[in-house]
VOBA-1610 file (N, C-alpha, C; in pm, whole numbers, padded with zeros to 5 digits, always signed):
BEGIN
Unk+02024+02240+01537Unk+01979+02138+01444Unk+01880+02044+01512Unk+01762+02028+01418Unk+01676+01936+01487Unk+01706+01774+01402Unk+01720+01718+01459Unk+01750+01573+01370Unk+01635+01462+01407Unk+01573+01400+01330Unk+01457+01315+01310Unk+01499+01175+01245Unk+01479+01095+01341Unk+01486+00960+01251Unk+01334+00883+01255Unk+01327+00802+01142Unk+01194+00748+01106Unk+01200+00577+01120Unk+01167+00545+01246Unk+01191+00406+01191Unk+01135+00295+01309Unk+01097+00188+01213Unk+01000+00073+01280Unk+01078-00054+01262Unk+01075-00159+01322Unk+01109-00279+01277Unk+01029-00364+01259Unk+00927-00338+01217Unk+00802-00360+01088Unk+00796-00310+00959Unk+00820-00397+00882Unk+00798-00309+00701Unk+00644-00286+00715Unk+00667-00214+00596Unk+00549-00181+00523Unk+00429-00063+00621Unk+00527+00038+00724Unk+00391+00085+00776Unk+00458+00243+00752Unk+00472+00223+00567Unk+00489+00426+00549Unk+00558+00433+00597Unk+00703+00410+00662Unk+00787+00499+00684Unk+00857+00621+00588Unk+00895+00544+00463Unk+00928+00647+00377Unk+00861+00788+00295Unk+00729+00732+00292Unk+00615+00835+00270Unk+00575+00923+00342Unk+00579+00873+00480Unk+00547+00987+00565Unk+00696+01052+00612Unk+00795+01019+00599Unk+00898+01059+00572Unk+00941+01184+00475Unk+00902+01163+00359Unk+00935+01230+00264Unk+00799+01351+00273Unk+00688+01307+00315Unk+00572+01391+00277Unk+00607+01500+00453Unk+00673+01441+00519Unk+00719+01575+00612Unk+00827+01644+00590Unk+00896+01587+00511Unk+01023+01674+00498Unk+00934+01782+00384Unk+00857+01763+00318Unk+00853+01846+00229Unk+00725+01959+00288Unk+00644+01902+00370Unk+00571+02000+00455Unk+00656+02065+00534Unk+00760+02069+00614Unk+00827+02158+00674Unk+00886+02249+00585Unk+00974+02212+00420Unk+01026+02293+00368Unk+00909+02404+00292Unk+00814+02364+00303Unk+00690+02439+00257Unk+00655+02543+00343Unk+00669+02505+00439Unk+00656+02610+00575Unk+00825+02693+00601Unk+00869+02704+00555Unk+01000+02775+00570Unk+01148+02700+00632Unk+01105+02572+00634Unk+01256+02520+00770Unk+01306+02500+00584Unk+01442+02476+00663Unk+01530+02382+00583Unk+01606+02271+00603Unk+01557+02183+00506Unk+01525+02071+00581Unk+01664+01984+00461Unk+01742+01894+00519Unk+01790+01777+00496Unk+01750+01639+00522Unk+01728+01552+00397Unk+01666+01446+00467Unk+01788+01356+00383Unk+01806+01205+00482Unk+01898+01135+00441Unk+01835+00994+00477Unk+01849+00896+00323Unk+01789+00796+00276Unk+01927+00684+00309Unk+01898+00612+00437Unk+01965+00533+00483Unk+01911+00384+00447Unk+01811+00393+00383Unk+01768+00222+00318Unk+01812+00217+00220Unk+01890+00124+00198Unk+01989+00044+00082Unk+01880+00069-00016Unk+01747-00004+00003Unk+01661+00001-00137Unk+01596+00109-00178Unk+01699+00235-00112Unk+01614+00362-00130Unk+01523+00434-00203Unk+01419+00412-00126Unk+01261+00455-00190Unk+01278+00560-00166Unk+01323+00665-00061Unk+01319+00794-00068Unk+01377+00841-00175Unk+01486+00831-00207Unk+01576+00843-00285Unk+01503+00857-00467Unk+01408+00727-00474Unk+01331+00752-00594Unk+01172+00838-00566Unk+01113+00818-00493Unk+00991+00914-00453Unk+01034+01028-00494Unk+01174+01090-00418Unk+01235+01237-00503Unk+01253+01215-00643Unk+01287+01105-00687Unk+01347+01082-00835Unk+01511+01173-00803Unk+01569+01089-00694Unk+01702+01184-00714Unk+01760+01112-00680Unk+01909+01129-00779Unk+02006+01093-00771Unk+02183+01167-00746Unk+02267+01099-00715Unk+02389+01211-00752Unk+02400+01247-00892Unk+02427+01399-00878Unk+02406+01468-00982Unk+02513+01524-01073Unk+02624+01521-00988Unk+02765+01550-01037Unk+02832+01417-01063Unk+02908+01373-01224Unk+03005+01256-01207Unk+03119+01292-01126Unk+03145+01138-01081Unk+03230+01157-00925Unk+03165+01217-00806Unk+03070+01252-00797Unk+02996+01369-00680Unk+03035+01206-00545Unk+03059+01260-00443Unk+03086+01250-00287Unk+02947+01155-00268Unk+02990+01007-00228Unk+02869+00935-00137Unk+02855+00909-00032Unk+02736+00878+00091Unk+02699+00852+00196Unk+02853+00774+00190Unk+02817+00677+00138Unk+02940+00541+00211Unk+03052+00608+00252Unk+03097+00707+00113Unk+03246+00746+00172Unk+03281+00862+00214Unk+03169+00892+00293Unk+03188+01021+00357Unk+03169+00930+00510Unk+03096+00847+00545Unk+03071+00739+00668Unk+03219+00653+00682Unk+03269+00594+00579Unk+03392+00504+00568Unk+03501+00582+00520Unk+03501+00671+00479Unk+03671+00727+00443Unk+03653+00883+00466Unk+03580+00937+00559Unk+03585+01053+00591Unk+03575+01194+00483Unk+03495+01140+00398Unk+03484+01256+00288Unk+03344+01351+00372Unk+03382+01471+00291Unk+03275+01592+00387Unk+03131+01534+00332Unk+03065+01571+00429Unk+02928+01469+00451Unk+02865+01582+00327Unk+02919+01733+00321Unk+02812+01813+00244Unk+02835+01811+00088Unk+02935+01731+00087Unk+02982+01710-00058Unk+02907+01561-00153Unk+02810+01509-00011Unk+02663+01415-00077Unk+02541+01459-00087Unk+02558+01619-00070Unk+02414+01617-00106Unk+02380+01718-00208Unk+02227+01666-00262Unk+02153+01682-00401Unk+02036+01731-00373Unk+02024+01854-00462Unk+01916+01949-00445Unk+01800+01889-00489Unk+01647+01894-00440Unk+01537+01908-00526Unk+01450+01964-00564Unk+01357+01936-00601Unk+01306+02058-00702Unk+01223+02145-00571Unk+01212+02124-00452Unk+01225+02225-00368Unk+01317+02367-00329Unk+01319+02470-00311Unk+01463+02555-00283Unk+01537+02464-00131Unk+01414+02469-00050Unk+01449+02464+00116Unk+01489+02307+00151Unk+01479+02177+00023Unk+01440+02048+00089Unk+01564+01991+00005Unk+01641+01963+00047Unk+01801+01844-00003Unk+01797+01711+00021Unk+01837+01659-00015Unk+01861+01519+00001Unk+01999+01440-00040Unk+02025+01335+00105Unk+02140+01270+00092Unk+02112+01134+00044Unk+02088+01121-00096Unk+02027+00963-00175Unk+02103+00848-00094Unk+02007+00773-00160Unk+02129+00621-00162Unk+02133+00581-00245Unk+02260+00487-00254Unk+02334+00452-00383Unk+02337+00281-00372Unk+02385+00227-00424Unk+02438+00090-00440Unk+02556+00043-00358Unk+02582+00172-00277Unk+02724+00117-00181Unk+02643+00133-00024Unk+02535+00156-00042Unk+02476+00105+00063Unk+02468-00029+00101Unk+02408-00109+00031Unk+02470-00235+00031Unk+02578-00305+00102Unk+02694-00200+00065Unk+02831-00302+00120Unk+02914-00183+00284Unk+02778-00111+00301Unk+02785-00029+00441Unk+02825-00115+00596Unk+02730-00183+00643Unk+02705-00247+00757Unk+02865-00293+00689Unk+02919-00424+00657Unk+03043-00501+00604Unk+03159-00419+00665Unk+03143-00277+00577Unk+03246-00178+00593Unk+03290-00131+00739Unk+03179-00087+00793Unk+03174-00010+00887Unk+03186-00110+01013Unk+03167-00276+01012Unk+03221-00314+01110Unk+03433-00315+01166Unk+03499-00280+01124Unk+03619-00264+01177Unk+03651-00080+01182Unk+03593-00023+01184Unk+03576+00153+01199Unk+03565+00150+01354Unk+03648+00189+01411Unk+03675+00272+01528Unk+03496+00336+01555Unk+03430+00373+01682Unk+03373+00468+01684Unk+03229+00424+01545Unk+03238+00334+01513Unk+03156+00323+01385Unk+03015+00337+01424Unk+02925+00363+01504Unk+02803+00351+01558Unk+02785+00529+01523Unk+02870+00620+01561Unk+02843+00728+01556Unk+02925+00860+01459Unk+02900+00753+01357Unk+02956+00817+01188Unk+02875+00906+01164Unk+02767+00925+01147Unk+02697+01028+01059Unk+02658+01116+01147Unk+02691+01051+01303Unk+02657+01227+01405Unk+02776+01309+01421Unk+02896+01245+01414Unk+02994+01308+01365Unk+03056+01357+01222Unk+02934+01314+01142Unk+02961+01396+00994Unk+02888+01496+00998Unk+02758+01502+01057Unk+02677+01609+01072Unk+02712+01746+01187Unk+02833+01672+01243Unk+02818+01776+01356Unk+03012+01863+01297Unk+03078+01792+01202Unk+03131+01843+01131Unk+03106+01972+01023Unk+02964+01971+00986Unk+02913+02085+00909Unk+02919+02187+00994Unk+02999+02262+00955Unk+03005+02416+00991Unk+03017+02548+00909Unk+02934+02633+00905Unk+02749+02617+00968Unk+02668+02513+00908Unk+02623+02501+00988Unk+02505+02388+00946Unk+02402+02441+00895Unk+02361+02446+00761Unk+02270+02499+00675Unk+02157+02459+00687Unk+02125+02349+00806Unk+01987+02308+00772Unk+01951+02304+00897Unk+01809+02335+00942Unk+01760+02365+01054Unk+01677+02187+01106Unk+01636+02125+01005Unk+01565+02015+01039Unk+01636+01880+00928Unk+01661+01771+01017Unk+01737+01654+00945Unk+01648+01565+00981Unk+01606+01510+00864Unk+01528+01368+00884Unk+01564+01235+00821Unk+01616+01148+00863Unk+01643+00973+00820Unk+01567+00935+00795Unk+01545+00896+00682Unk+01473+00769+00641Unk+01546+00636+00696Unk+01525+00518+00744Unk+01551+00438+00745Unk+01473+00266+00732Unk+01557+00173+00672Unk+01492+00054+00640Unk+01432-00028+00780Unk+01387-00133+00765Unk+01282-00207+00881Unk+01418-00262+00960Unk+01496-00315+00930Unk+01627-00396+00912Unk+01690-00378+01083Unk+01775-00448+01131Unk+01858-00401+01245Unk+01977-00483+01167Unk+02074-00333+01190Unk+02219-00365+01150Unk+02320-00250+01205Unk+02414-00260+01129Unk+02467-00161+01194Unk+02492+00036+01137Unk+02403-00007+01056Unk+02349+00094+00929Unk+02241+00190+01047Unk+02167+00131+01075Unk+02056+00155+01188Unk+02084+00207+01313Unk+02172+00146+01369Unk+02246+00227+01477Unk+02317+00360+01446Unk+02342+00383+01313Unk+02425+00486+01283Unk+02330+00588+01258Unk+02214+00525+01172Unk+02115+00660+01190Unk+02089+00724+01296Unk+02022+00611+01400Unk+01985+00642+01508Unk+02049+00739+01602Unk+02118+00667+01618Unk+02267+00761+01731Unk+02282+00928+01633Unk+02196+00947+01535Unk+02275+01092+01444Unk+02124+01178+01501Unk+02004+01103+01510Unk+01897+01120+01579Unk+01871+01184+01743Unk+01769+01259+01736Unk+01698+01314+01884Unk+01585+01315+01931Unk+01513+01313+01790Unk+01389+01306+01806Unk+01328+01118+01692Unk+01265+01041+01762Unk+01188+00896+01679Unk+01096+00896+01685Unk+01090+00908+01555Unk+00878+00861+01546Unk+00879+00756+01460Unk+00815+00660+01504Unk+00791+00515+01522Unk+00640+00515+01386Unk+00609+00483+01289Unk+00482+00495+01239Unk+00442+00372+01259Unk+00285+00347+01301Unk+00229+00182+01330Unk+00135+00199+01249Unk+00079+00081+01222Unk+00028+00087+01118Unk-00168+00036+01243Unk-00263+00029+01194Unk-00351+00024+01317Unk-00407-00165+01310Unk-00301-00197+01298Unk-00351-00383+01288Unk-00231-00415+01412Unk-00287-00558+01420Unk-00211-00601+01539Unk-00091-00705+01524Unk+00000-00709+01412Unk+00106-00679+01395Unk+00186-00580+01453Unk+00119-00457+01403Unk+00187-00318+01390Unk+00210-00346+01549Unk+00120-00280+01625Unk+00103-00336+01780Unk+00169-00395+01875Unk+00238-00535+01827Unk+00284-00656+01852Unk+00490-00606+01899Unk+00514-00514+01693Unk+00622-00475+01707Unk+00660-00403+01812Unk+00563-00323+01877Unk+00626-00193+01942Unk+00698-00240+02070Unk+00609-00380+02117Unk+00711-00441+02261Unk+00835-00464+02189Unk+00848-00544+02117Unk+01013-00568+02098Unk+01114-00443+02048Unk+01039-00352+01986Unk+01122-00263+01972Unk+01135-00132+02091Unk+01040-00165+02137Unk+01114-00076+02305Unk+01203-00164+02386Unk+01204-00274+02358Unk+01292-00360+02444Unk+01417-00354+02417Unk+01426-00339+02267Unk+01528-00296+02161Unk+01641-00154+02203Unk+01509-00075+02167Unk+01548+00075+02219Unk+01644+00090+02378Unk+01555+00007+02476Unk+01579+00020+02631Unk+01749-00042+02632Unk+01777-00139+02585Unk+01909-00196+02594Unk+02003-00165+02504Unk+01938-00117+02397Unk+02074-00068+02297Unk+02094+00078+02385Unk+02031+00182+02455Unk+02026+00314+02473Unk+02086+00290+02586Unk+02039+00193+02719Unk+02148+00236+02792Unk+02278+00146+02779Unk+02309+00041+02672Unk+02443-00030+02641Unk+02540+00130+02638Unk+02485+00207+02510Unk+02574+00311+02430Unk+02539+00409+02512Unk+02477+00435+02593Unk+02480+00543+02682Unk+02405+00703+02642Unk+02292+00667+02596Unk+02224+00703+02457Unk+02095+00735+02500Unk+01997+00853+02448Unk+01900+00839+02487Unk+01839+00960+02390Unk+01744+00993+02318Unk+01664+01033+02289Unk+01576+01131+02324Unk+01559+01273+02309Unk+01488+01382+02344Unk+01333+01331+02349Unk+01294+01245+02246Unk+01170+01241+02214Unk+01142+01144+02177Unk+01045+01045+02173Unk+01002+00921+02134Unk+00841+00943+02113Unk+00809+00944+01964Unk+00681+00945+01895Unk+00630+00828+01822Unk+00500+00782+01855Unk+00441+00698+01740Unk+00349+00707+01691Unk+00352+00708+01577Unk+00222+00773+01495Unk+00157+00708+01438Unk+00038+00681+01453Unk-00054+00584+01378Unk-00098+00653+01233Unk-00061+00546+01147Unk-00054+00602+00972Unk-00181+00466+00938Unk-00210+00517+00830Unk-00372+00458+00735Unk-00456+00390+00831Unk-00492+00510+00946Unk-00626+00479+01004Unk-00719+00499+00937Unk-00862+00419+00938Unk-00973+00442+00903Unk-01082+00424+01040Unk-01088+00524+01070Unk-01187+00506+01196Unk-01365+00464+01196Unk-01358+00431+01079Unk-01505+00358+01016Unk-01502+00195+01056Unk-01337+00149+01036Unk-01331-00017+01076Unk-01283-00028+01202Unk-01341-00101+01288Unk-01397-00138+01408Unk-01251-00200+01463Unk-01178-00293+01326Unk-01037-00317+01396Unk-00938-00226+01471Unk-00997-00112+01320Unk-00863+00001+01377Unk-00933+00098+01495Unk-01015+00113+01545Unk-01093+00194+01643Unk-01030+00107+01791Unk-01054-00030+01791Unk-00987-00123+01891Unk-00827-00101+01899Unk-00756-00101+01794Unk-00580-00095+01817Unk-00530+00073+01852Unk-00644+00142+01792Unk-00608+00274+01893Unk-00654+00254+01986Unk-00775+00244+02041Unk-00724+00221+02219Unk-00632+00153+02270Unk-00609+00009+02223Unk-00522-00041+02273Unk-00391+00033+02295Unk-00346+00120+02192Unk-00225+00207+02169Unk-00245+00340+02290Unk-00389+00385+02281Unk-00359+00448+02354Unk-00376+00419+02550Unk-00382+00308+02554Unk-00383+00203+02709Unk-00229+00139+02730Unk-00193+00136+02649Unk-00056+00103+02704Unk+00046+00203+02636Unk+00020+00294+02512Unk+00168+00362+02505Unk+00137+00526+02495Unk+00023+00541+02593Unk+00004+00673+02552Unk+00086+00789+02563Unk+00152+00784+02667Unk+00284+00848+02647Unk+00407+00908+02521Unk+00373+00822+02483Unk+00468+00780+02340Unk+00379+00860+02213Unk+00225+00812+02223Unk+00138+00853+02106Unk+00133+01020+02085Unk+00169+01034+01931Unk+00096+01131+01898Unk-00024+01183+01873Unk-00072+01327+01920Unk-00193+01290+01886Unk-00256+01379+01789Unk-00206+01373+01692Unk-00234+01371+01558Unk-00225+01270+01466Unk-00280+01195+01398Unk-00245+01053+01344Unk-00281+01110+01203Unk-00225+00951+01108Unk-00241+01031+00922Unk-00359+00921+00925Unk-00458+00955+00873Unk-00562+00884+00780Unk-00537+00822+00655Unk-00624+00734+00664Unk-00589+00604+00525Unk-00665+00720+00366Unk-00536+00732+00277Unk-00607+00810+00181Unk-00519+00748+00067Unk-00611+00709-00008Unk-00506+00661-00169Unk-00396+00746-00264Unk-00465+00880-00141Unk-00406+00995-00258Unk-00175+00973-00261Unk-00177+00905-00129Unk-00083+00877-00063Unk+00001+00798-00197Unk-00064+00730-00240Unk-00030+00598-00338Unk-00014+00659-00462Unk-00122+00798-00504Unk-00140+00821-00641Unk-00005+00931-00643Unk+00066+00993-00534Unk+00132+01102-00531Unk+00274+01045-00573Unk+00286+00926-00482Unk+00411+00829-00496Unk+00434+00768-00659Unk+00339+00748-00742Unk+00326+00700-00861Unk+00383+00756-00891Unk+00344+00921-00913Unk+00409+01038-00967Unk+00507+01114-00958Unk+00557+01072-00821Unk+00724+01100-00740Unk+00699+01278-00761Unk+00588+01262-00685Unk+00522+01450-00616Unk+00470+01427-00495Unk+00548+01502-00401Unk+00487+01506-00235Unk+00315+01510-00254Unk+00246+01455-00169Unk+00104+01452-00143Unk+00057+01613-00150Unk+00149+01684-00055Unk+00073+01833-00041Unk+00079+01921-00180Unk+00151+01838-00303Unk+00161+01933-00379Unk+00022+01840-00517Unk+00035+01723-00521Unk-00030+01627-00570Unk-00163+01686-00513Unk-00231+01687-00393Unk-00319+01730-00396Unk-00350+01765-00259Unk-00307+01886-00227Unk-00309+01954-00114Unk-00446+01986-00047Unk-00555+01962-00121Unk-00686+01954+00015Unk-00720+01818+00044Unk-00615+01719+00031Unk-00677+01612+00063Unk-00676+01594+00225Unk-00690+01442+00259Unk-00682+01439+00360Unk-00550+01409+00416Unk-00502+01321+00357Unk-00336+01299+00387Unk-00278+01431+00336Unk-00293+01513+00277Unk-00181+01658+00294Unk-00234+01685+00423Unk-00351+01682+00467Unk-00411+01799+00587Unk-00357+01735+00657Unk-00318+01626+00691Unk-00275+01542+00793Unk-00123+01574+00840Unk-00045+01549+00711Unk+00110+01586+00712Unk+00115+01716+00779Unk+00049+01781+00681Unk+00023+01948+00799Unk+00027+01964+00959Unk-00075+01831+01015Unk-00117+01875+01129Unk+00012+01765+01183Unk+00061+01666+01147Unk+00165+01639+01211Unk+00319+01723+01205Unk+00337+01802+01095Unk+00437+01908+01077Unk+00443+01988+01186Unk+00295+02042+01167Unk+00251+02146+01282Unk+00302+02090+01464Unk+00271+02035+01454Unk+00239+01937+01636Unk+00394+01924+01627Unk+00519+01910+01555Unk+00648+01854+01594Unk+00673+02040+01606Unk+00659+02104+01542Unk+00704+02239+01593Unk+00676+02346+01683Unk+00525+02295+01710Unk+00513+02338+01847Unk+00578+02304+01944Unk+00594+02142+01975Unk+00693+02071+02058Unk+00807+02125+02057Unk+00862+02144+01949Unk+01022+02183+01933Unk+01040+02369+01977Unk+00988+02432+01911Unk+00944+02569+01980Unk+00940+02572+02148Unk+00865+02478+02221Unk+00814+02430+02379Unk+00980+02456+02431Unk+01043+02340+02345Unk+01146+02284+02394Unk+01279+02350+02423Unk+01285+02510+02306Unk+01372+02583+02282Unk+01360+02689+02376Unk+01187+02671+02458Unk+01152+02810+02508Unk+01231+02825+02676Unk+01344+02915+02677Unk+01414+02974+02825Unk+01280+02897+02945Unk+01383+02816+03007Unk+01287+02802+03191Unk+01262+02886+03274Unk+01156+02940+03330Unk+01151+03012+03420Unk+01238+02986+03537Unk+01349+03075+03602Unk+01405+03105+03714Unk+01352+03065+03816
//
C-alpha cells in the first residue's frame, strides 16, 4: 500500500483539488486508489458529490472511535478504480473524541492496516490547514507528503514553520516519512513574482521540490463547479497535463523505490 497525505498549514493553496484531481489520474491509469476526506468541511467529499450511501452505512468517526471496520465507510464513485472515505458532520466532534483513546494518534494506520487484503494499491488524505489531533492521525496513516505552495510569499513563509512542525512532532512520536514533496500549484511563469518564489524554493528547499509543478489554469475552477475531475472536464488542458505529469513523477519514484538493491 502506498499511502499519501496532502497537507499544508496554509489554506487556500489547492490542497483538495490537487488532491482529488490525482486520485483520479492514478485511477485513470489503472491503480486503485482510496482517498479519505479528513477535513471536517469536506470539500473532497463534495467535489465527488459523495456521500454515505447506505442508511446506517459505517462512519470515519466510528470506525476511528469505536472500532467499526474502516471498509464498512467507504463509497464508490462514478469511477470503477477510485473510492472514497467522505466526511460527515461527526467530523466535527473527532479531535474532542479521540482525545482520551489510548494510542489515538495512530487510529486510521491501524484501521488501514486492519484491511485484509487491502484492495487498494494507492491511499490518499485529504486534509484541512488546521493542527489538531485529526491531523496527526492522518499523518501518522501516511508515507509519502506533498506539501502544495502556492508561488507568493506567504506560501513560502509557511514552509519554515511547518518543517519545524514536522522535525519535532516526527522525532517526539518516533515517526518519519519515506518521502517529503512540495509542489508548487497556480504558477504562472509570465509574473515576475512567481519566477522569484521559485527560485527562492528552489535555493533553500530543493531537496524537498518537485519537479514537476501544476500551472495556474481556470479550467481547475470550471471542473470543481461541475464536481468532474479536470482530466475528464477537459483533458488537453493544461492542468490535466499537469496532474498527469505529477501522477507520472510519483510512480516512477514509487516503482525506484520497490526496485530489489543490487547485492
Amino acid at each position: 500500500m502506498i499511502s499519501i497525505a496532502v497537507f499544508s498549514m496554509k489554506g487556500g493553496t489547492g490542497k483538495t483539488t490537487l488532491s482529488g484531481s490525482l486520485g483520479w489520474v492514478l485511477a485513470e491509469q489503472g491503480q486503485r486508489v482510496l482517498m479519505i476526506d479528513m477535513d471536517p468541511q469536506g470539500h473532497l467529499s463534495q467535489l465527488f458529490n459523495v456521500r454515505p450511501v447506505k442508511k446506517g452505512q459505517t462512519k470515519l468517526y466510528y470506525s476511528l472511535i469505536h472500532e467499526q471496520p474502516l471498509a464498512d465507510t467507504i463509497v464508490p464513485t462514478s469511477h470503477p478504480h477510485l473510492s472514497l472515505i467522505p466526511a460527515t458532520e461527526d467530523h466535527f466532534y473527532l479531535n474532542s473524541a479521540l482525545v482520551s483513546k489510548p494510542w489515538r494518534e495512530w487510529k486510521l494506520k491501524d484501521a488501514l492496516q486492519a484491511m485484509r487484503p487491502f484492495p487498494y494499491d494507492v491511499v490518499i488524505i485529504d486534509l484541512g490547514a488546521s493542527l489538531s489531533l485529526s491531523t496527526y492521525v492522518a499523518l501518522f496513516a501516511a508515507k509519502i507528503l506533498i506539501i502544495p505552495v502556492l508561488p507568493d510569499f506567504l506560501s513560502y513563509l509557511s514552509l519554515k514553520s511547518l518543517f519545524t512542525f514536522l522535525d519535532k512532532t516526527c522525532k517526539y512520536y518516533k515517526f518519519s516519512f519515506d518521502m517529503i514533496w512540495i509542489l508548487m500549484n497556480r504558477i504562472n511563469s509570465h509574473r515576475p513574482l512567481d519566477r522569484e518564489n521559485r527560485k527562492a524554493l528552489e535555493k533553500y528547499y530543493k531537496r524537498f521540490l518537485m519537479p514537476v509543478v501544476v500551472r495556474e489554469d481556470v479550467r481547475f475552477s470550471e471542473a470543481a463547479r461541475e464536481r468532474v475531475p479536470i482530466s475528464t472536464f477537459a483533458p488537453e488542458s493544461t492542468g490535466a497535463r499537469d496532474m498527469t505529469k505529477v501522477a507520472q513523477f510519483l510512480e516512477t519514484i514509487l516503482s525506484r523505490s520497490k526496485s530489489p538493491k543490487p547485492s
